[in-house]
N, C-alpha and C positions, 0 to 999 in steps of 0.2 A: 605674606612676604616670606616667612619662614618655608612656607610649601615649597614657595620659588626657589629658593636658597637650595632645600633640598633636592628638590628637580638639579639645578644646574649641576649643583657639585656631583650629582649621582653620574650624569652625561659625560662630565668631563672632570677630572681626577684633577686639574692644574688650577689652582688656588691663588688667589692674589697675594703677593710676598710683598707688599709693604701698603701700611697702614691708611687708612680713608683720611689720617688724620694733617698726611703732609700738604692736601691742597688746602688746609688752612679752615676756619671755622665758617658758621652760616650756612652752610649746604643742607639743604632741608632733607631730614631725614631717608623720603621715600628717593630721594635722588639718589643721596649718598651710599643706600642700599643697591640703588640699581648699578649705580656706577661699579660697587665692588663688585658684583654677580657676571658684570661684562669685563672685568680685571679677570676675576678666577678662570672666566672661558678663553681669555686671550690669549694664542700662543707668545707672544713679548710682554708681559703685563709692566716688568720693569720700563721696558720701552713707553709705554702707552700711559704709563705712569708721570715719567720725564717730561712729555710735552702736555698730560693736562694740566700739570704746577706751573708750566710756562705760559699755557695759552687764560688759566685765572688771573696768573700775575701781571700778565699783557694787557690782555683784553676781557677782564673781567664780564663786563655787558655780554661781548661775544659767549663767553661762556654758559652766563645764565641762560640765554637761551638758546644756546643747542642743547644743553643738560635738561631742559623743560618737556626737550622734544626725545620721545624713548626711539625714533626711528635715526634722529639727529647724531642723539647720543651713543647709538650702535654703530653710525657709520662713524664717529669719530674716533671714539676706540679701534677699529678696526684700521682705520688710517696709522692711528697713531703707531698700534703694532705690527705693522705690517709694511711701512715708507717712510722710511728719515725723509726723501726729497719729498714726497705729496705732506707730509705733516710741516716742513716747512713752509708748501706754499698754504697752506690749512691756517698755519699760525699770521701769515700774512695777510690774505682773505678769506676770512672764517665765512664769510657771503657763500663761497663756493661749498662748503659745505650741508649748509642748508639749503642751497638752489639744488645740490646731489641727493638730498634725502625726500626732495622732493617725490610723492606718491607714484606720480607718471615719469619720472625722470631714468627710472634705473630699470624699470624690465622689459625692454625692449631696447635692440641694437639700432643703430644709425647709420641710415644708407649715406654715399657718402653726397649726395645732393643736400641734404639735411643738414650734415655736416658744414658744406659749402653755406651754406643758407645762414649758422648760428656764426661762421667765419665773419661774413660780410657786415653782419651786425654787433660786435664783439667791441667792446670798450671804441665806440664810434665816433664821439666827441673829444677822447686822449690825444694831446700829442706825444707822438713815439714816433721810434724809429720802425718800419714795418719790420725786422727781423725778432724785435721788442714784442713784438702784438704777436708773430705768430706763435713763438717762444711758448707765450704765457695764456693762449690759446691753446697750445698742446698739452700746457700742461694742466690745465682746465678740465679737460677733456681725459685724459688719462686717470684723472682722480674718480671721472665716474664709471673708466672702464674696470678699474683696479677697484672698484666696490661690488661692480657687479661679477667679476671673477670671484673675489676671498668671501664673497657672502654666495656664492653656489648657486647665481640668478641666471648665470650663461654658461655652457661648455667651452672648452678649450677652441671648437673652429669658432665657433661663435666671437671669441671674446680677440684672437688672432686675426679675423675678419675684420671686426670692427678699430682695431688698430691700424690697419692697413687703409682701409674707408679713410681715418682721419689723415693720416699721410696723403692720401691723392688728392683731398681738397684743401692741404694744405700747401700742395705741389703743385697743384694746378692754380691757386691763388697766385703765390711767389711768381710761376710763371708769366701772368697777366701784365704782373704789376711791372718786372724788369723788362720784357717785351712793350710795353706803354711806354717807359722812360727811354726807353734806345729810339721806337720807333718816334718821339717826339722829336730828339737831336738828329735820326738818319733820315728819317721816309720810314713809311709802312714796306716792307718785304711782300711781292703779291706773291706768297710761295707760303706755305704753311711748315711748320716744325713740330715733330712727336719727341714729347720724355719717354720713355719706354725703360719701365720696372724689370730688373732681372730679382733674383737670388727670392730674396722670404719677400718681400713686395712685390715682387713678379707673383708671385703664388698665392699672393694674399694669405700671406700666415706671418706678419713680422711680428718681432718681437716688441716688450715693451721699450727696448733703449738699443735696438740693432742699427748697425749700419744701414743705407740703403744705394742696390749697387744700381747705375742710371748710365743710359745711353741716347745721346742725342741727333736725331736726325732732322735733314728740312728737305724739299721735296724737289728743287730745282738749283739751278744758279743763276744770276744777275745783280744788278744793282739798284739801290736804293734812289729815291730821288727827294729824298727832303734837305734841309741847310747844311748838314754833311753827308755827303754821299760816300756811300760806302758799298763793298761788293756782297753780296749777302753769305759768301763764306766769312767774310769778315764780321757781320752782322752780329750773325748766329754764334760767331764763339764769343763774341762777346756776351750776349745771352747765355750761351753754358757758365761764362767762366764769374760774370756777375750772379746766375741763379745759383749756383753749386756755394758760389761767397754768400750770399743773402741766407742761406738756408743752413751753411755749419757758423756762421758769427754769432760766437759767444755773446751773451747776455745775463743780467742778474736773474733771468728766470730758466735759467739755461740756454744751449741753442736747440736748435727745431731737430736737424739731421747731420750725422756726419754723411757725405756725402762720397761714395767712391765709384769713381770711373777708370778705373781698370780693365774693368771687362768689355771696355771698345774695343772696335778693331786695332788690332797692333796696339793695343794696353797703352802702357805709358807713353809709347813713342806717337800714339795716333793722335788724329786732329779731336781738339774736345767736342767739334760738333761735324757729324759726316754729312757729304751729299748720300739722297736714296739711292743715285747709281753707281757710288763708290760703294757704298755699304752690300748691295748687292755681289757686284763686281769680287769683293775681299771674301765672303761668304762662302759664293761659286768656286772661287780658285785658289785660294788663300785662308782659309781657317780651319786652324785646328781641330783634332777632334772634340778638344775640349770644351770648344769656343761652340759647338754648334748644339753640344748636349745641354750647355746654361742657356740657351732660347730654351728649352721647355717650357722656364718659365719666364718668358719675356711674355710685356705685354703693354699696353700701352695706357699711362698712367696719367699724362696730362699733355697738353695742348693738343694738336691738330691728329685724331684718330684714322682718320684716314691715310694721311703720309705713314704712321706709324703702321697699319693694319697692312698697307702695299708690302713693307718691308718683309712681315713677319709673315705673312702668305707665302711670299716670295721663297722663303728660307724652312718654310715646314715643312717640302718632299723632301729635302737635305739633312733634319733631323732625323728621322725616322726607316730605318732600314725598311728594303721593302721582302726583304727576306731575313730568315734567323742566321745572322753571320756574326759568331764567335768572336768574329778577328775585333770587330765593333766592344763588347763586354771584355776581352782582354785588355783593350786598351784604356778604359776605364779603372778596368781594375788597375792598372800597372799607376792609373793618375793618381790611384786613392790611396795606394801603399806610397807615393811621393810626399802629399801634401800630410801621411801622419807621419810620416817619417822627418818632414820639417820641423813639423808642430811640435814631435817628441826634443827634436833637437834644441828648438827656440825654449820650450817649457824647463828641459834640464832636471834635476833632480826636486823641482818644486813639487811640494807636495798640493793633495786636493784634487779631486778626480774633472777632468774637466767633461762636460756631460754632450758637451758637443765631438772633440775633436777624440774622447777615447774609445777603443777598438770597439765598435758595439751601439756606439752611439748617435748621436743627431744627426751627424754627414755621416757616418755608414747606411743608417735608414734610407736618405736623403737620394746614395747612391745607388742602394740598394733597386729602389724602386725607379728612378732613372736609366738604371742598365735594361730593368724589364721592359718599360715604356720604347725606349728607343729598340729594342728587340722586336717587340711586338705592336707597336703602333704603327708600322707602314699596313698589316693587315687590320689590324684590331683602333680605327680611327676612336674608338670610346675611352682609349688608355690615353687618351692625348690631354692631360691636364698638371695644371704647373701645380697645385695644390700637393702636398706629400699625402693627407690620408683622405682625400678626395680620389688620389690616382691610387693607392691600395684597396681603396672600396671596390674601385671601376677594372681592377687587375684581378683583382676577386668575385666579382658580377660574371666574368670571360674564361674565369678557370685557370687563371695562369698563376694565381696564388691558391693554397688548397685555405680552406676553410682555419685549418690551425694557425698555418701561416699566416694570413691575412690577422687572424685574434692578436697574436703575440708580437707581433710590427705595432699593429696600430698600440696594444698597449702600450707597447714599452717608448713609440714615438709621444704619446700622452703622457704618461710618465715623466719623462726626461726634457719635455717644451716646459710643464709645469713646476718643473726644480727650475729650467729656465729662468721663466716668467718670474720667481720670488727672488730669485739672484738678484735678477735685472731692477725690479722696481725698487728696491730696498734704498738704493742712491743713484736711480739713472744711469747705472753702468753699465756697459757693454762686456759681461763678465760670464765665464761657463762652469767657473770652480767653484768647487764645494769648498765649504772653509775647514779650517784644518782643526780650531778651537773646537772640544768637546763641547763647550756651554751654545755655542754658534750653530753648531750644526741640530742640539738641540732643538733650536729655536728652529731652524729654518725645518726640519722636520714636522714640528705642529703648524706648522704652516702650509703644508700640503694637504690638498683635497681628501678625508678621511678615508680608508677603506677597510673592508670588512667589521663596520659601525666603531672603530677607534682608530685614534689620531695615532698618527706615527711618532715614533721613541726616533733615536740617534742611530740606534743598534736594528733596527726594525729597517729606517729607513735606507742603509747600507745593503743590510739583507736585500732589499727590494732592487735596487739599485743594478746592485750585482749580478740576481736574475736576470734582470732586462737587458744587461748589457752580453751578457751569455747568450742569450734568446738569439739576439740581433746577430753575434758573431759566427753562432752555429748556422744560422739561417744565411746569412749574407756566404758561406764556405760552401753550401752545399746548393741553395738557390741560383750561383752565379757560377758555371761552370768555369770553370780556368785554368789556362794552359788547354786547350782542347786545338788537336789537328783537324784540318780543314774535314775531315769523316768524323766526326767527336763518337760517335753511340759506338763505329767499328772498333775505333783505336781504342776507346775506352773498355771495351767490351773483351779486347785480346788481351790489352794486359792485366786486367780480373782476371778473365781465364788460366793466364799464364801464373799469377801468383798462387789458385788455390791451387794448381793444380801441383807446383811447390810445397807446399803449406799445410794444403784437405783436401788430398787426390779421391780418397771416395768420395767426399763432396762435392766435389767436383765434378765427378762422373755421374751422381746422380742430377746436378741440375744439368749436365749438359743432355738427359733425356728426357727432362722437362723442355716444353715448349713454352719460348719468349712470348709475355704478353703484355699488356698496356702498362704493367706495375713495373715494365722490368728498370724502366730508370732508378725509381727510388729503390727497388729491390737491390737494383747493382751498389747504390749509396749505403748501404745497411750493411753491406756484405765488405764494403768497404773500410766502414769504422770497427767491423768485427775482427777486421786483420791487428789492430790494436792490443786486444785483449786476448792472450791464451786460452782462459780458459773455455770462452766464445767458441774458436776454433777449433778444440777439443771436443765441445761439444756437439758441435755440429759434423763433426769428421764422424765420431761415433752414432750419430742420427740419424741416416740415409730418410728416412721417415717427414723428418724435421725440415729438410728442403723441401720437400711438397707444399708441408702445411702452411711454410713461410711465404713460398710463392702464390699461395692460394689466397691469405690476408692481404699479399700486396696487389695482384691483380683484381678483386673484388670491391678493395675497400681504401680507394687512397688516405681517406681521415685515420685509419690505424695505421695503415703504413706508416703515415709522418707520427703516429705516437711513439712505434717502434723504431723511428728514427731520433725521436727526440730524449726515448727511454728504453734503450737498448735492453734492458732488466726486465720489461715487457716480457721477454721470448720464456723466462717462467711461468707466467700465467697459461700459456697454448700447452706446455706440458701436464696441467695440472688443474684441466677445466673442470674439473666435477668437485677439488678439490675444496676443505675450509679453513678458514684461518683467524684465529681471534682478532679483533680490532686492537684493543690496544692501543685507544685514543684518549693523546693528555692533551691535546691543544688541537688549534684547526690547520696548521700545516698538514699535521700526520692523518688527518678525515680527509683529505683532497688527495693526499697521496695513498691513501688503503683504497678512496672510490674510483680513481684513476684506474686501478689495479682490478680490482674485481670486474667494473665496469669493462674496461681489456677481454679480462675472461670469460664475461658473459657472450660479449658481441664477437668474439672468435670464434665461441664454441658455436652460435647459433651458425656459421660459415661453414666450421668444418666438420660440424656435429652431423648429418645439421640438427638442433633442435626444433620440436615443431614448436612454431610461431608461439600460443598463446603459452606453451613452459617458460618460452624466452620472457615471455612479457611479464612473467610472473617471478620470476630470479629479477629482473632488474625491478620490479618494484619489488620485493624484497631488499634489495640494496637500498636503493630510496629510502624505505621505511628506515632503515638503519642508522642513512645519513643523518635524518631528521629526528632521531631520537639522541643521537648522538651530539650533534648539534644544541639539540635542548638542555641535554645534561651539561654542556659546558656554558651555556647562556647562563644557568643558574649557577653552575661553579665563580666566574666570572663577576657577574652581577652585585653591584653591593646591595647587601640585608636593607631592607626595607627599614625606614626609621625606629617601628616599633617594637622593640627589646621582645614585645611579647608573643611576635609574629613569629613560627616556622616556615619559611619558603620552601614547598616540598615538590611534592609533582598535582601541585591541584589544577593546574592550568589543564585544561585539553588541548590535543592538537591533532583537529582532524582532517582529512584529508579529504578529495572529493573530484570530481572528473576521472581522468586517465589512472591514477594514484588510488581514488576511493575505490577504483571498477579494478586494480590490479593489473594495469593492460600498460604500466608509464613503462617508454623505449627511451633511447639514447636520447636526447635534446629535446624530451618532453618538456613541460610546463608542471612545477606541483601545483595546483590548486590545494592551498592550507588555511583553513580560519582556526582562531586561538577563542576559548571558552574558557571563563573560571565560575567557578561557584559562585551564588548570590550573595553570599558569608565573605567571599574574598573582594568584592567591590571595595572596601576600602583602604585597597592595597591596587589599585588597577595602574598607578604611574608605574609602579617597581613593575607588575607583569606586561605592561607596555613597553617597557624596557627591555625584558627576557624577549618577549614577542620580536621586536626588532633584529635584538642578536642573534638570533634564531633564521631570520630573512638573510642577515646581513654573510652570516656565516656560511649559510648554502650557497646564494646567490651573488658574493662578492667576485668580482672579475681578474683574473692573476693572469701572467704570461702564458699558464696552460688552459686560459678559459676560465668559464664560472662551471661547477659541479651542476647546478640546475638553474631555474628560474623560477623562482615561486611567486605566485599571482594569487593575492588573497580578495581580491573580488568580490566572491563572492559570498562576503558575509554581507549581513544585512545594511542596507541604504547603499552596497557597494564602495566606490571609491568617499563616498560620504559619511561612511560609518564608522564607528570607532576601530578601531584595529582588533583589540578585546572587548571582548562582551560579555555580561552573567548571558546565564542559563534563561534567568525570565525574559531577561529581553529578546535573545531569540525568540521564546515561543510565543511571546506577547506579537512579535514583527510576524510569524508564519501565523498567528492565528488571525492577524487583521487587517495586514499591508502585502503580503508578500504574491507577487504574482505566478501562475499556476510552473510557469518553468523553475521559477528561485525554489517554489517547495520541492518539484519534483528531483530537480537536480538533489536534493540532498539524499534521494534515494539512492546514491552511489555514493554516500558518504559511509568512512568509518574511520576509526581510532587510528592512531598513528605513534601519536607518543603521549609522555604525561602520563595521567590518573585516565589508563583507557579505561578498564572497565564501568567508571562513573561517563566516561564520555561515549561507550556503546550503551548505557539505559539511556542515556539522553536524546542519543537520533533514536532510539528506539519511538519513546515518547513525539520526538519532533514526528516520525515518519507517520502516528497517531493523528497527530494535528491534519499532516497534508491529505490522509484516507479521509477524514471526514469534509476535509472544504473540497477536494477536488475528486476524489475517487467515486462517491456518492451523488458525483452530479456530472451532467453533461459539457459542462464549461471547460473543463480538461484540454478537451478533443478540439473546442474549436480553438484555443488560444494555444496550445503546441501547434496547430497547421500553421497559424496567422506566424508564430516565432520562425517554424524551418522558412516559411515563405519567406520573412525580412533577411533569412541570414544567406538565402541563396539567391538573392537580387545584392548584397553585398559582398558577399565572399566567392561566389561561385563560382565568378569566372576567373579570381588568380588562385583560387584553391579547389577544383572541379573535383579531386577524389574523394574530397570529404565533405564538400559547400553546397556542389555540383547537382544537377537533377542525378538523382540515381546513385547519388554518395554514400558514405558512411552514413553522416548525419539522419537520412533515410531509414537506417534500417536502427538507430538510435532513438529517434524521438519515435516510432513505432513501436521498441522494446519498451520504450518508458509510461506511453500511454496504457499497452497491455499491461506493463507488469503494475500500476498503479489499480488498476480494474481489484489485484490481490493484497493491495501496502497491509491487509491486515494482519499479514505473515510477514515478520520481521525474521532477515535475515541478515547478516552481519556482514558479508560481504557478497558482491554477485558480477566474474566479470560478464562476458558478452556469451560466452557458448551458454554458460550456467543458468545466465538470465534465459533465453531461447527455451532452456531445458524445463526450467521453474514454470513459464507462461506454456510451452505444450502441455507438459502436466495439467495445469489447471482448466486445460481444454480450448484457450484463446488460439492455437495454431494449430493445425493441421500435422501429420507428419510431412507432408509433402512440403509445407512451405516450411518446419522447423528442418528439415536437411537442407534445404537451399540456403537459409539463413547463415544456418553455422558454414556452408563454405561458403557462402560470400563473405562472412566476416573474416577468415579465415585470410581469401584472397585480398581485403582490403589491407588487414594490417600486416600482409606480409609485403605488398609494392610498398605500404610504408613504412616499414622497419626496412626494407634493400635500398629504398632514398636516405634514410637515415645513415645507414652502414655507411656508404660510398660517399657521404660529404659530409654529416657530422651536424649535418642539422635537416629541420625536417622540408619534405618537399610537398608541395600540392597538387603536382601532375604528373606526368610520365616525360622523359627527356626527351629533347627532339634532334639531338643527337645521334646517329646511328650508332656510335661504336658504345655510347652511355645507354640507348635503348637494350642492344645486346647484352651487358655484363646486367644490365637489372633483371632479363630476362631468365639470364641463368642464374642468378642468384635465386629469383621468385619460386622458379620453380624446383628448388631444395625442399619450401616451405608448403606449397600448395597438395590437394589431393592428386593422387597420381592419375587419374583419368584428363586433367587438365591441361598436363604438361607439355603434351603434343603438340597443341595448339597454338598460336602464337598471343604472345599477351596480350596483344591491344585487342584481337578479339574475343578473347576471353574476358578482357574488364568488361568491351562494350555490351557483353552480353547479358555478364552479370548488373550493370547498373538499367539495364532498360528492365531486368524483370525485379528488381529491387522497387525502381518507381511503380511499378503498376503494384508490389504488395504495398508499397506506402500509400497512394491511392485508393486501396482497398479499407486497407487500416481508418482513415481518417473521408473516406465515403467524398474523394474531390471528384 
């Protein structure tokens, strides 16, 4: 127990502030332990505290056994700190607590037929009133969505999903039931009626305690024929007007929904429920623009699907321009500057940022991506989706968000639903503000999803905040053009011209004998914000040079482009590519923002350098290396000292590197491959270097508004995702000398040191690389279990990643350098990337000169199409585009990097030639 004590406290620094002593005596010790361990990790412990004194004082029984149960007793704490209103209903039926801890209960979501299913059967025997059942039905149900959110079992769509799920089979019950009772007193309606979801339930993304906005249609007119007859317009609003009452009537378990129908035709003044051929009719000739952009996210939520689907068919060529018209996004815009310009006005000098309606936030995202959809979805029908980061994906999948764009929406929309989501469930309120109390916002801080492996502060959390709402604002100014005349690219284009030439007349003059090319939008945007800054202007007036090279990153590379839009201070790096600079890292902001920079300057210079290919690859793993040393050294800064007084934590960990990284070859939006190694001597310290280890992941690979620096994939240490994270030294060689199969050993002949105590970590692959010469080099089994691996990865991979998966890929001329160069593992060399290796196996007489010159330029050619996929989007590609204008700009970027005898020719036949004679040498190699 004392181990555990230290485990917890070491993870999380936030300690239980009041005593085990106040829920009173008899708690058996290994409880009373456990309970404070789950106090100390609680972000509310005072809160969580509160209601376990109430629920022993209550219901004693109930407590002993959920306290019996450590899965019980997690999710109760976690209630308890985390929802006054679910610990209420917790402390009323403690039952629903242990039905939620149940094993099968909480990892996996609920479709909403399921839902429907546990509806139907739900306190069956009670009498109540049905607004009573559904009430306490929801809130049933929200206890065990709000467990699997705060314990980190679902993501954000996931857990927004499954809220929504329970709305529609709580709305299509409601339905049934007020439709039953009308149709008992009128007749049956022979004519069907749709609820149809607008706003976060149209999208399926509601919140825990949102409104939900509803529109109701039925399919025809006539009359009823039961004991009172009635006409079925009258029918049916008596159905809206009883379902919309059933459904917000307050109850001791709360109510179900507030329910708002505003957003019908003609709002308030409209009928509560329309005919389909009014609804149509108003749409066609009468609705606003505002009116027809909120269908995005209609859809139809409960009773008659068909009447509902007629509507919304109907009304989808009228959303979606069929052409890019301006006039459409201004007017939007003009809505969104109204509706904050209210908000400002209703809110007044209240403090507490509200995360929905401020500049930056939830409805900017919301309209952000709205403008684009309705822009580009009469062409692009894939952008057609009500979901907000469903339709970011799909606007990003199309090109119409750049890779950066797309990262820094979706974070800061996750983000900001997630400060949501804790607002709202705290007490079932429909609430967006932060609270204003330091100790409050504390709390609600540790109560967001960790990043960068620690829990967020007050002060941390603002920080974050603040980014993402800058993110959104700068993006939503620059993404949504506005104010543009019916020619937007000319008008915009003369008065740029007309101002440098006021301003930066030699600048001027020089881009005006540049030729306009695919970059020149965001080029024109850059050139824009630089009118802001003097000394920008200055700069570039005296750089006639400098306009070249600028237009030369934005035509090539729209992923830098948006960097030097987002980091105008970028344009020092292009002057000073060869240049160094110390680090000067005391925390992990300032490593993301020195890797940002140099990474800038690498992938500029290989553009306008150009540099050849593998120098490139070898400055950005030099960066790499740096990050990741860097990074360690603050894991240990960070880290608290191991329990024992007598321990030094120094650099005995190893941290080695292996793939891309170990071969020296890592590019822009590589993968590190890193395993963590400590001495046999330091096993009884492996929780403290499990901890480093993590920080270490957490800190490269944490996701900010500018992206994560890398993604490190430790894999491939031994048993893989089954292994420990840290290993001694024996157990590595214990696993390569008697489990390990022939690719796990040979891969680690691209292993090498990285950070830590290298030098003990380069005798160690020395040693391992011992191991793998004798079980595979000395026999023939090598050869056949490398073919049998390329053969599995290219029936799986090959055909969405053909240049390196593919017959005649990378992978080809890879698992071919590994089998020769293992033939020699009994020369340990330290590092080997791809030309080096080629160079090492001629020598030792395994290739030809003929076939060691084709090799190095094929390799050559492969990582240079994939370093210009990378350049141009910011992540890696597996093919060639099938875009012509995207085939083009990769064509002339490639051929910066390739042999000049190559260049003439056009790419695709130059790849397809090099991979047809790559597979006949892999062929040769392995005798297929």
């Amino acid at each position: 127990m004392q181990k555990l004590l230290e485990a917890v406290e070491f993870r999380n620094p936030v300690r239980a502030r009041e005593d085990i002593a106040r829920l009173g005596g008899g708690i058996p010790e290994r409880i009373a332990a456990r309970i404070q361990l789950l106090l100390a990790a609680a972000p509310d412990p005072d809160e969580a505290l509160h209601f376990l004194e109430q629920l022993r004082h209550d219901t004693p029984a109930a407590f002993d056994r959920i306290s019996s149960s450590p899965a019980a007793l997690r999710h109760l704490i976690a209630t308890f700190s985390y929802s006054r209103f679910l610990s209420d209903a917790v402390l009323r039926r403690p039952e629903w607590l242990l039905q939620a801890a149940d094993a099968g209960e909480l990892p996996r979501a609920l479709a909403v037929e399921e839902f429907a299913e546990r509806l139907a059967l739900f306190e069956p025997g009670e009498a109540q009133p049905t607004a009573v059942r559904l009430a306490r039905f929801r809130r049933r149900q929200l206890l065990r969505i709000m467990l699997r959110d705060v314990t980190g079992l679902a993501a954000l769509p996931e857990i927004a999903g499954e809220i929504s799920n329970l709305a529609d089979a709580i709305l299509d019950f409601a339905y049934r039931e007020v439709r039953r009772q009308l149709a008992a007193r009128h007749g049956e309606p022979a004519c069907g009626f749709a609820v149809i979801a607008l706003g976060k339930l149209g999208g399926q993304e509601l919140n825990y305690s949102s409104d939900i906005d509803l529109m109701f249609v039925y399919a025809s007119n006539g009359e009823t024929a039961g004991p009172q007859p009635v006409s079925y317009k009258e029918f049916f609003k008596k159905v809206a007007n009883q379902y919309t009452e059933l459904l917000s009537t307050y109850t001791a378990d709360g109510l179900c929904y507030r329910v708002d129908l505003r957003l019908r035709p003609d709002g308030r003044l409209g009928e509560a429920a329309i005919s389909l051929e009014s609804a149509r009719r108003y749409y066609q000739e009468r609705a606003r623009d505002w009116e027809k952009q909120m269908l995005i996210k209609a859809r139809v939520c409960a009773g008659d699907h068909e009447v509902g689907g007629a509507l919304l068919n109907f009304v989808e060529p009228l959303i979606y321009a069929s052409t890019l018209d301006f006039r459409a996004v201004e007017a939007v815009s003009e809505a969104r500057e109204r509706i904050s310009e209210k908000q400002a006005a209703k809110r007044g000098n209240r403090a507490g940022v509200d995360v929905k309606l401020a500049p930056g936030g939830i409805r900017d995202i919301e309209f952000l991506v709205q403008c684009l959809q309705r822009l580009h979805g009469g062409r692009e029908r894939w952008v057609r989706n009500g979901g907000t980061l469903l339709a970011l994906s799909r606007l990003h999948d199309k090109g119409l968000l750049s890779a950066s764009e797309y990262g820094r929406l979706a974070s800061a929309y996750q983000f900001l639903r997630h400060l949501e989501h804790r607002l709202q469930f705290l007490d079932d309120r429909q609430t967006h503000a932060l609270p204003t109390s330091p100790e409050e916002l504390e709390v609600l801080a540790r109560k967001m999803p960790v990043e960068s492996g620690e829990a967020l502060t007050a002060e941390s959390l603002e920080v974050r905040l603040e980014e993402h709402l800058e993110n959104v604002r700068e993006l939503y100014e620059r993404v949504i053009p506005r104010q543009r005349l019916p020619e937007p690219e000319q008008a915009a284009g003369s008065d740029l011209a007309h101002q440098l030439d006021e301003r930066a007349s030699r600048f001027a003059g020089a881009l005006a004998r540049l030729k306009a090319g695919r970059g020149r939008e965001r080029f024109e945007h850059f050139l824009e914000k630089m009118f802001s800054s003097p000394k920008w202007l200055e700069r570039l007036e005296t750089d006639e040079a400098l306009a070249e090279r600028l237009q030369d990153v934005f035509e090539f590379s729209p992923f830098l482009g948006d960097q030097l839009l987002r980091h105008s201070e970028l344009v020092e790096e292009m002057e000073d590519a060869a240049g160094a600079r110390d680090w000067a890292i005391d925390d992990t902001p300032a490593l993301r923002a020195c890797f940002r920079r140099r990474m800038f300057r690498i992938e500029t210079g290989s553009i306008l350098g150009p540099a050849p290919i593998f120098e490139t690859l070898e400055q950005t793993s030099d960066l790499a290396d740096c990050v990741v040393a860097a990074a360690y050294r603050l894991a240990l800064e960070q880290a608290r000292a191991p329990s024992s007084a007598h321990y030094a934590a120094a650099d005995q960990m190893m941290v080695i590197a292996l793939g891309r990284l170990g071969m020296r070859e890592f590019d822009l939006a590589s993968d590190a491959d890193l395993v963590f190694v400590i001495p046999d001597e330091d096993a009884p310290h492996m929780v403290f270097w499990t901890a480093v280890a993590e920080r270490v992941i957490n800190t490269i690979s944490a996701y900010t508004g500018d992206g994560a620096m890398f993604t490190v994939d430790t894999r491939l240490r031994p048993n893989g995702r089954e292994g420990a994270l840290v290993q001694t030294e024996a157990s590595y060689q214990d696993y390569f000398s008697r489990r390990a199969e022939a690719w796990e050993g040979i891969a680690y002949m691209k292993a090498r040191a990285v950070a830590g105590n290298v030098e003990r970590a380069t005798e160690f692959l020395h040693r391992l690389q011992e191991v793998d010469w004798r079980r595979y080099g000395q026999s023939g089994r090598s050869r056949q279990q490398l073919a049998q691996m390329r053969a599995r990865l290219e029936k799986e991979q090959g055909g969405r990643d053909p240049l390196k998966a593919g017959a005649g890929g990378y992978y080809d001329i890879d698992f071919a350098l590994m089998y020769l160069r293992l033939k020699g593992a009994g020369v340990f060399y330290k590092v080997l990337n791809t030309p080096a290796r080629i160079d090492v196996i001629e020598k030792m007489g395994h290739l030809d000169r003929e076939e060691a010159d084709f090799l190095r330029e094929a390799a050559v050619v492969f990582r240079a199409i994939d370093h210009g996929l990378r350049i141009s989007s910011g992540y890696a590609g597996g093919s060639l585009p099938t875009s012509a204008a995207q085939a083009e700009m990769l064509a002339t970027l490639v051929r910066r990097w390739i042999p000049e005898r190559l260049r003439d020719e056009p790419l695709e036949q130059t790849l397809a030639e090099i991979r047809r004679r790559t597979r006949e040498f892999f062929n040769r190699v392995f005798a297929c």
